[in-house]
Structures are given as structure tokens and as C-alpha cells.
N, C-alpha and C positions, 0 to 999 in steps of 0.2 A: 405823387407816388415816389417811394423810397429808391433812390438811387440803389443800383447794381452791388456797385462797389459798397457802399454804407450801408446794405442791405447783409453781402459776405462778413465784413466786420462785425456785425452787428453778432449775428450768426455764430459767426468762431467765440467771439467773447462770450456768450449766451452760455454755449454748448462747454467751453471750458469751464467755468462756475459750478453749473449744474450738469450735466451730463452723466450717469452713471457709469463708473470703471467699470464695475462688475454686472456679470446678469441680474436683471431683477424679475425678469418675467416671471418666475415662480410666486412671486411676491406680489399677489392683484391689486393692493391695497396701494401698495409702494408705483406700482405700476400706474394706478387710477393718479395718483398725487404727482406725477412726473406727466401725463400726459395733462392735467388742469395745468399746472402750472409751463408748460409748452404752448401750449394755447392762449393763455394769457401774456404770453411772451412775446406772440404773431408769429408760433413757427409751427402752427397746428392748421391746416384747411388753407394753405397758401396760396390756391386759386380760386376757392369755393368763394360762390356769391357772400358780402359780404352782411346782406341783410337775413342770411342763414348761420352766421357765426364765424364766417371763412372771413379772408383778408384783402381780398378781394385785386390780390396781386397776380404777376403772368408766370407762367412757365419759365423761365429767364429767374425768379425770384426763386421759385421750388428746386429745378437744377442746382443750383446753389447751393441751396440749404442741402440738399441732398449730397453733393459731396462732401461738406464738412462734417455731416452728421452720419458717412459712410466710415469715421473714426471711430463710434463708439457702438455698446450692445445697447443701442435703445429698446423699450418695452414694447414694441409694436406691436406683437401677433395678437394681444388680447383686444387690439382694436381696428384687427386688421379687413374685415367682415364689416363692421359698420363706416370706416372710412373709403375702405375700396371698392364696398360692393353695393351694402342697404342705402347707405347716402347719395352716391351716383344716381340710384333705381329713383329713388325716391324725387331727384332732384330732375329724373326725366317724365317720372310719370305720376306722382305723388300728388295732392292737393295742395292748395297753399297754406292749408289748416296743419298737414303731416307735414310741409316742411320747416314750418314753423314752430311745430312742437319735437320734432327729432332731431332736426340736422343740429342745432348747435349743443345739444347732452351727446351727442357721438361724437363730437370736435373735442370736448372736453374730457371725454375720457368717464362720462356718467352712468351713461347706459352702452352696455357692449350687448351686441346684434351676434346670431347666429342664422346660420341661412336652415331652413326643412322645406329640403328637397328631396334627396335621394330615398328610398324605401328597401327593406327586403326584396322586392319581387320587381324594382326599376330601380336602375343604379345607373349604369352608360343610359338606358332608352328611358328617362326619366318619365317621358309621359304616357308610361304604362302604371304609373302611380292609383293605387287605391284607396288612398285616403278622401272621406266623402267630406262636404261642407254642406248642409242642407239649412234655407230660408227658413227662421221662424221669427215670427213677432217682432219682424223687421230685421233682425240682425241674421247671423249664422249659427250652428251648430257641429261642432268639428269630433270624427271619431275615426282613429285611422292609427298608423303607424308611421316613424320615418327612424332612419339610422345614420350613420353616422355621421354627425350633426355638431362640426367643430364648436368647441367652447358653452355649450349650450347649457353645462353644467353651473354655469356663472354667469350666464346672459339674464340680462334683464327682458329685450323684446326680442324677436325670431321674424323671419320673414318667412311665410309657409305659404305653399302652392299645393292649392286641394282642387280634386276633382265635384264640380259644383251642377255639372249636365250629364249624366251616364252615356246620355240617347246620340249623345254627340260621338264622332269619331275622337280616337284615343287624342289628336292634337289640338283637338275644341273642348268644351266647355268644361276648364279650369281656371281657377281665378285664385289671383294671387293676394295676399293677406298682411297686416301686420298682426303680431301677436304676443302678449305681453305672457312671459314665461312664468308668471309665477301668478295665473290665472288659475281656480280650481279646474278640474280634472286634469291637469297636465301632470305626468309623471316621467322626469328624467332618469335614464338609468346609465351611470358611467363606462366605458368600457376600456380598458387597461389596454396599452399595446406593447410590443416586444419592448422598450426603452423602459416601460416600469412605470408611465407615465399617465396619465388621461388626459387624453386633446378630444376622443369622438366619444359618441354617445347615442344610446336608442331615446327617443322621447314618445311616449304612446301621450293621444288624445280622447278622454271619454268624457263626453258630450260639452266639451270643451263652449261655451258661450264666446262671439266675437259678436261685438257692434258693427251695427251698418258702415258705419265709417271709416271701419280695419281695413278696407278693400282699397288697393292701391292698381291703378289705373280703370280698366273698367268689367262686372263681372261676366263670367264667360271667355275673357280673352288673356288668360294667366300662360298662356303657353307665348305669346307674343313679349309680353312681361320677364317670362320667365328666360326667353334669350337676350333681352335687354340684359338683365342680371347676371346671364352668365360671358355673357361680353365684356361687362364689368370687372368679373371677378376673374375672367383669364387675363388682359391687361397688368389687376392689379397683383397677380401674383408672378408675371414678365416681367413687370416693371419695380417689383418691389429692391426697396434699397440693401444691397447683400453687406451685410458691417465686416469692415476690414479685423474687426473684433472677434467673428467667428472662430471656433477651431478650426473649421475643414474649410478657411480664404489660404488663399497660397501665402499671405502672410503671417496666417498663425500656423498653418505646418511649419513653416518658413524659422519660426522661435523657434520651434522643438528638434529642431538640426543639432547635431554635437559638431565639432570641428576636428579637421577639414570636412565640409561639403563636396560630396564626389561628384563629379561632373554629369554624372548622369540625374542625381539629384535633382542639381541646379538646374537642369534643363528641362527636367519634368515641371516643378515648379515655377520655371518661366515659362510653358504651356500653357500652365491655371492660370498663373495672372495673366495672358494674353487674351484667354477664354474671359476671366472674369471680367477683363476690361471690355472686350466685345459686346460682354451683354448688356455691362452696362450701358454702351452706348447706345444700343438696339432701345435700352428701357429709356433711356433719356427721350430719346428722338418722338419715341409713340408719347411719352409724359407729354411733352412737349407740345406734337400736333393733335390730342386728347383736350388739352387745356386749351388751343386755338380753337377749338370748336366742330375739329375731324371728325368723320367718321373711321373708327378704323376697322369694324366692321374683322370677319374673319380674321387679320391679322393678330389682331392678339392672341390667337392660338401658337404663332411663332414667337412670339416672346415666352408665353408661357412654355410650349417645349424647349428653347434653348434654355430659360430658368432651368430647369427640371433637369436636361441633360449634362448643365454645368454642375448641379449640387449630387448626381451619380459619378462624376468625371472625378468630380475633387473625393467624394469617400472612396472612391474605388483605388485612388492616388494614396491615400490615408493606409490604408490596407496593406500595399501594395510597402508603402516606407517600411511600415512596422513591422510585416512579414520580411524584410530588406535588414530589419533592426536600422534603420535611420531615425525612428521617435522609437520612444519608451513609452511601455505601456507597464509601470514600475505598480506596482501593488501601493497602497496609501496614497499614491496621487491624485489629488484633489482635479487635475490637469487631465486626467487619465481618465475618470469619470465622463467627463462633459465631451473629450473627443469620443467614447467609445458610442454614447447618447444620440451623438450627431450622424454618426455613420450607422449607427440603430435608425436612423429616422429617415436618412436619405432614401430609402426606397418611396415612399413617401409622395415623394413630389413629385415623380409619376404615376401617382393615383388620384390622389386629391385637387379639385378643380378640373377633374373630368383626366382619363388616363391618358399614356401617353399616344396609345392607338387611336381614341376618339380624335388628338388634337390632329395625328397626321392624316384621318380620314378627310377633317374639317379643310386643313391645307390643300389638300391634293384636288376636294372638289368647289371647295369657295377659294381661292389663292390661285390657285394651277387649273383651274378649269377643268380637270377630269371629268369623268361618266361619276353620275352617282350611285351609289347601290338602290336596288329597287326596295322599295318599299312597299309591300303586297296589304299591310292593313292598315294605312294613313287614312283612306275613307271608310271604314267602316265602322260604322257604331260601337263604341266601346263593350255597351252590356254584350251583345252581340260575340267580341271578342273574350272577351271572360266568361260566357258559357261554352267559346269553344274548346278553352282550356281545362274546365272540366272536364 
């Protein structure tokens, strides 16, 4: 196995060659061709089995890698769902048929995963979900609704959680799916947010066909599945790498200071990076005992809220300079754009990946032991439930 040290080097000289200065994320194309060739490199899936496409190195080797490449705006978020969330799921409860045909095109950057979970009518209480999956001629047939459904407009496969047992109470009989997005009856419909952008989307299902062998763990038990995944996916948005490249890191407000820096500046600024650094240590530690084989169970809902509450901290800081006149918000700036984007979007990440209230409910009664809130319809039959709402 590659030494530490030979491992760092390796890494820094990699990422300076290739590494993009500028954003490319807008750019999928550009983005897919930067994540093949990262993979190719060994700096793609650095602890993932490596008979799955990963590298089959520790935590000790990703740490690493992760600071050096906390220098630049890597392309991450278009792959950030099939490496953080679909791959994990998969590589806990997947076949050895699904892990061999997905995990290493998500490593590469080939096929980008969207999760369908959330619906109009269950968003925080997901498994009030009515999207149906009914048995035919072996396989499923899926008709339903889900909404905001990051990236989904460029996904190639989805992972969808459909209600498969009515008779069951609302946290039984649903089962969880893969599903290849560009399947007839699937209709993606884009949905614009304040920033001018499309990250979410409605995707409806009419009679959607899935093969018997879309079902990933076992059918009926998609709600068990479905906290798997979202264990997963608050983790990986805790622990995701913040690039010192951003506009809203205390290093890129940090450029857009004129001189003198007034002391109060500087000390605001030395908060963020105190903040930024914290977290990232908090995200190192869980990457870390994640990749030894932890459970970490409820905790990554603490990562994922202090994420969240550093990326409100730093735009509210943003705000606060400009409204100060400490940055320029100069008309034609190319610079002006991309900060005003960022601070458009930071609301954001306290909603996505479940809001900031669900994560402190989650701590207060898995973390801190607290009373739970009661829950008055966990046994009762779903149909049962949904004609009382009529």
C-alpha cells in the first residue's frame, strides 16, 4: 500500500497539472471528463472496495487527499448523490450483481444518481409517500409523483422509494428501487430557484416498468433502506470537502477586502476560518471512523447541521461586509455574480438533506436521549390513513 507521505505528493502534483482554477460545474461535460480522469488517477473512491472500482486505501489516504484538493473548485456536486449516498446504499444492501454494474460508472463520473424521495404531500415525514409500485409479470410498475429531486434533470439512474403494501402501516410496505431515468413513462419537469439556476425538479411516473431486479435490499422493507440512505447522505453532506476556492470560505471574502482591513473585519473573518476549520475537523474524524467500519448512526445529523449552519454563518458574514461596503458588489463583475449566487443559495442547506429542525429533532432524541414526539399513526394502515384524510 502507498505510503502517506508518497501518497500527499502524489496528490499535490496530480491536482496542480490538472485541477481546475475556475468553476466547471456548470459545464457536465467538462465535469464528467475531470471526474474520469481523477479516477483514473486513484483519487476517485479512495476507500471503496476495490473490486468495486474504489482504491481500496484508508482513511489516512482520503484525509489527504482532501486537504490538498480543499485548494481548488473541484466538480463535485454533479456526483455528489451517487458517491455519497447511491454507492454507500448500495454497497450496504445492493446485490453483488448492482454492485458490480453501478459502483465503478458512479466512481467514474459515467452515470450520475439522483435520489426520489421526497413528494408533495411527504417531505420532512417522507413515509407518508404515495407513489405506488405494483407486481406485474414479475417485475414492478410505478405511477406516482416525487419533487424536488436534485440533478435529476441529467441523471442517468435514480434511486426511488415507492409505496409497494398500502395494507401496511405508513412505515411498512415500501421498497426501495433503482431506476434508470430515461426509462419510458418518466417525465422530468425542471424547477428554477431564486439563484436563476436548476438544481431540483418534479419527476412524475406513468406506468413506469422496473425489472425484478431493480429492488435493492428486500421488497417491503424500503423504509429500513431508506434510513440507511439517509444516514448516508447526511454524513456526506457533513463531511463534504468546503474548497478554500469558494466565495463565501473566509478566504475568498478574505481577496475581496480593499486596504487597510479594519479590525473588526479581521476578526469576523477569523471567526469563519475558526468555524471552517472546526468543521472540517468534525468532517475528517466521522470520514475517518466511517471508512474504519463505524457506525455513526444519528451523528451525522451533527455534522450535517454544523455544515449548514457554517454555509448561513459565512453568507450572513457576506451580507453583512457589503452592507459595511468591505467587498464590492461593482455592477460588471464577473466576481459579483458568483458571490451574490452563493449567498442566493445558502438558505439552502438548511433544507436540503432534510431541514434544519428535523436534524435537531434527530440529535436531541438519538444523540441526547430526549422523549420522542409521539407518534399517533406509526401502526396504522396506510389506506386506512389516507381515507381519513379525505
Amino acid at each position: 500500500m502507498e505510503s502517506i507521505d508518497s501518497y500527499r505528493d502524489r496528490a499535490r502534483t496530480w491536482l496542480a497539472e490538472h485541477a481546475p482554477r475556475a468553476d466547471i460545474e456548470a459545464d457536465l461535460e467538462a465535469g464528467r471528463d475531470f471526474q474520469a480522469r481523477l479516477h483514473a488517477a486513484g483519487f476517485a473512491g479512495i476507500t471503496w472496495p476495490a473490486e468495486y472500482g474504489g482504491q481500496g486505501l484508508t482513511a489516512e489516504h482520503e484525509r489527504v487527499f482532501r486537504d490538498e484538493a480543499k485548494r481548488y473548485p473541484l466538480p463535485a456536486v454533479p456526483f455528489a448523490i451517487g458517491i455519497g449516498m447511491a454507492g454507500p446504499v448500495l454497497m450496504d444492501l445492493g446485490t453483488e450483481d448492482q454492485r458490480r454494474r453501478y459502483l465503478t460508472p458512479i466512481l467514474r463520473g459515467a452515470e450520475i444518481w439522483c435520489q426520489l424521495f421526497s413528494e408533495p404531500g411527504a417531505g420532512s415525514d417522507v413515509a407518508s409517500l404515495q407513489t405506488r409500485a405494483v407486481r406485474d409479470d414479475g417485475g414492478w410498475v410505478v405511477n406516482g409523483q416525487k419533487v424536488w429531486a436534485s440533478r435529476a434533470h441529467f441523471a442517468e439512474r435514480g434511486i426511488l422509494v415507492a409505496r409497494t403494501d398500502p395494507e401496511r402501516p405508513k412505515h411498512s410496505g415500501l421498497t426501495m428501487f433503482v431506476v434508470d431515468m430515461r426509462a419510458v413513462g418518466i417525465d422530468v419537469r425542471p424547477l428554477r430557484d431564486m439563484t436563476g439556476n436548476v438544481h431540483f425538479n418534479e419527476v412524475y411516473f406513468d406506468d413506469v416498468r422496473l425489472p425484478p431486479d431493480a429492488v435493492i435490499g428486500r421488497a417491503d422493507e424500503g423504509w429500513s433502506a431508506a434510513l440507511t440512505m439517509l444516514k448516508h447522505e447526511r454524513v456526506a453532506i457533513g463531511t463534504r470537502n468546503r474548497s478554500e476556492a469558494t466565495p463565501l470560505s473566509a478566504r475568498g471574502l478574505a481577496r475581496r477586502q480593499g486596504a487597510p482591513v479594519p479590525s473588526e473585519v479581521r476578526a469576523a473573518l477569523g471567526r469563519l476560518a475558526v468555524e471552517e476549520r472546526a468543521v472540517a475537523l468534525l468532517a475528517a474524524r466521522m470520514a475517518e471512523e466511517r471508512a474504519a467500519g463505524a457506525e455513526l448512526g444519528a451523528r451525522g445529523s451533527v455534522a450535517k447541521l454544523a455544515s449548514s449552519q457554517l454555509a448561513r454563518n459565512a453568507a450572513d458574514l457576506a451580507v453583512s461586509l457589503a452592507a459595511d461596503r468591505g467587498i464590492g458588489f461593482e455592477a460588471g463583475d464577473g466576481r459579483t455574480a458568483e458571490l451574490i449566487t452563493a449567498i442566493n443559495w445558502s438558505p439552502a442547506s438548511g433544507i436540503a438533506g432534510g431541514t434544519t429542525e428535523v436534524q435537531r429533532n434527530i440529535i436531541a432524541e438519538r444523540v441526547l436521549g430526549l422523549p420522542k414526539e409521539p407518534q399517533a399513526d406509526r401502526d396504522v394502515p396506510f389506506n386506512r390513513l389516507t381515507v381519513a384524510k379525505r
